[in-house]
N, C-alpha and C positions, 0 to 999 in steps of 0.2 A: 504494500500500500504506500510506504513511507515515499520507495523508489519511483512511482511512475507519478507524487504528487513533485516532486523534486525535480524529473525530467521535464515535469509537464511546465514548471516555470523556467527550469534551463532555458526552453526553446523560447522564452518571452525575455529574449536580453535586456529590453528595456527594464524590466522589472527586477531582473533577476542578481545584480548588485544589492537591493533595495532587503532582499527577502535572503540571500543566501547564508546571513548569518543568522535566524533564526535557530534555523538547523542544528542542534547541539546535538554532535554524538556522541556517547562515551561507555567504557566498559566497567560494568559493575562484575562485584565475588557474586557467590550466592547468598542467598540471606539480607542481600541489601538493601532496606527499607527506602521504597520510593513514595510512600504519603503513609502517613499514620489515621487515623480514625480520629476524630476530631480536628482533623488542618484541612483547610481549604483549598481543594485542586488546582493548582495555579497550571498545571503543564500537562498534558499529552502526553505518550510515553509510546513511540512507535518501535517492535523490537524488527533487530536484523538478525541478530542471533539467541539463542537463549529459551527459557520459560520464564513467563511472573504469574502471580497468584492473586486473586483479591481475596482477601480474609477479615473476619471478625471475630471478638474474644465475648462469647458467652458466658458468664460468671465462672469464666478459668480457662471455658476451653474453646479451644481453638477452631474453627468451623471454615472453612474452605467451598468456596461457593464459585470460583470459576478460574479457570487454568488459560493464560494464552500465549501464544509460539509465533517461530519469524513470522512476519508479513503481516500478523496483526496489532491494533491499536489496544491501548488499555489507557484510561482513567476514573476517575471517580465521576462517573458522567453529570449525575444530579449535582456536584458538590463544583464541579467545571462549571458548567450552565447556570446555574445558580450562587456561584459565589457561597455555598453553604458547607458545614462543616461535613466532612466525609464520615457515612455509617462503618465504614472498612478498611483495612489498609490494603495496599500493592506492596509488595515484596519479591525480589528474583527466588527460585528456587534453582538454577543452577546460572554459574558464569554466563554473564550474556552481553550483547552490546546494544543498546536503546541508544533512539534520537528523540531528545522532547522537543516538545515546540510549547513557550508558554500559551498562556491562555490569549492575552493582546493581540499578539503575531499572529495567532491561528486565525483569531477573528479578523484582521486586516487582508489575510490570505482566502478570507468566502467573501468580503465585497471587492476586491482585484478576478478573484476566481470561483463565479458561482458553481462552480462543474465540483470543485470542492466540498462546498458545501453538501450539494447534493450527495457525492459518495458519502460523509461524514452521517448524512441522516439517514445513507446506508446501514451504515454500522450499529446506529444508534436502535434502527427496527432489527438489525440482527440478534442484538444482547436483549434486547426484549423480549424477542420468541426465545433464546436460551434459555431465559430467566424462566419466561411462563413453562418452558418443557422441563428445566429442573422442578419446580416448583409443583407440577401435579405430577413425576417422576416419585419426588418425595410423597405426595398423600395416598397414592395409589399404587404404588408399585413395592413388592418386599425386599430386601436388601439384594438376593439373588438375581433378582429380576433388573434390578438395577446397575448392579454388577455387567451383566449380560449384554445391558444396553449400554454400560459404557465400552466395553470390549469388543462390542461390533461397531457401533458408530465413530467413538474416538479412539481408539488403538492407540494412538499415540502419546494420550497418559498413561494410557497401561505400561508402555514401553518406557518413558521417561522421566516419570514422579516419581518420587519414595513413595512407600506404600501407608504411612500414616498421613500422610495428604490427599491420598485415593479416598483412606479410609474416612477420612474428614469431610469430602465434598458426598462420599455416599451417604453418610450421616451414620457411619459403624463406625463401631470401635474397630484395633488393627486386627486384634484378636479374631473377632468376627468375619473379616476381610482375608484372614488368613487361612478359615477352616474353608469360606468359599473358593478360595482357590485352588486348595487340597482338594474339593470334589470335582475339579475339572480334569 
């Protein structure tokens, strides 16, 4: 995503002095806390390489509600948009390399380039349908079932989380997560 909004002003030289420093790449460890739950989303966080997490702390424990990889965007959307405190934090869970872009610049970058915007309100109904498929996943569906559904649809957390952060977005304990694995 990050790369074809990036080419897409390259090719507009006039502007493209104007906007190129926005662009902040840099590489974080893992575990590198990118917004805490109570700060106010100031930036965007587009990855090139890596995973990050959004997470929240339920009187202790740790609850894990969505995983995202290269090419996708991660912020605090309500907390971006509305200048309000974030319910969650972002965190890497392995070495990765992000470009953020703050909040100001991004918004300067949808009235130069409404084509932006529009993918960006892509994104935005995208985490929404996620959200609602986690969310009746959870009321309807048993842990196995769950399990099943993330190992056919995303493989890719199977393949590249820890397994107490699986356990976390499925809402089991690891314990739990472990005996379903053992039955496959």
């Amino acid at each position: 995503m990050i790369d074809k909004i990036i080419n897409r002003i390259k090719e507009d030289k006039e502007n493209w002095d104007e906007f190129e420093s926005i662009f902040v790449e840099r590489k974080i460890e893992s575990k590198t806390v990118l917004l805490n739950a109570g700060e106010i989303a100031n930036h965007i966080f587009f990855i090139k390489k890596g995973c990050l997490r959004e997470w929240f702390n339920n009187d202790g424990k740790d609850i894990t509600f969505q995983f995202f990889f290269e090419g996708q965007a991660v912020a605090s959307i309500d907390s971006f948009m509305n200048s309000k405190p974030s319910l969650f934090s972002i965190e890497s869970i392995e070495p990765s390399i992000i470009v953020s872009v703050r909040k100001e610049d991004f918004e300067r970058l949808f009235i130069v380039y409404p084509e932006i915007k529009d993918r960006f309100q892509g994104f935005i109904f995208q985490r929404f349908r996620n959200y609602a498929q986690l969310f009746l996943s959870r009321i309807t569906d048993c842990p196995t079932k769950r399990y099943e559904n993330l190992y056919r649809d995303q493989p890719e957390i199977i393949k590249r989380v820890q397994q107490h952060y699986i356990a976390s977005f499925l809402g089991i304990t690891p314990v739990s997560l472990s005996r379903i694995r053992n039955k496959k």
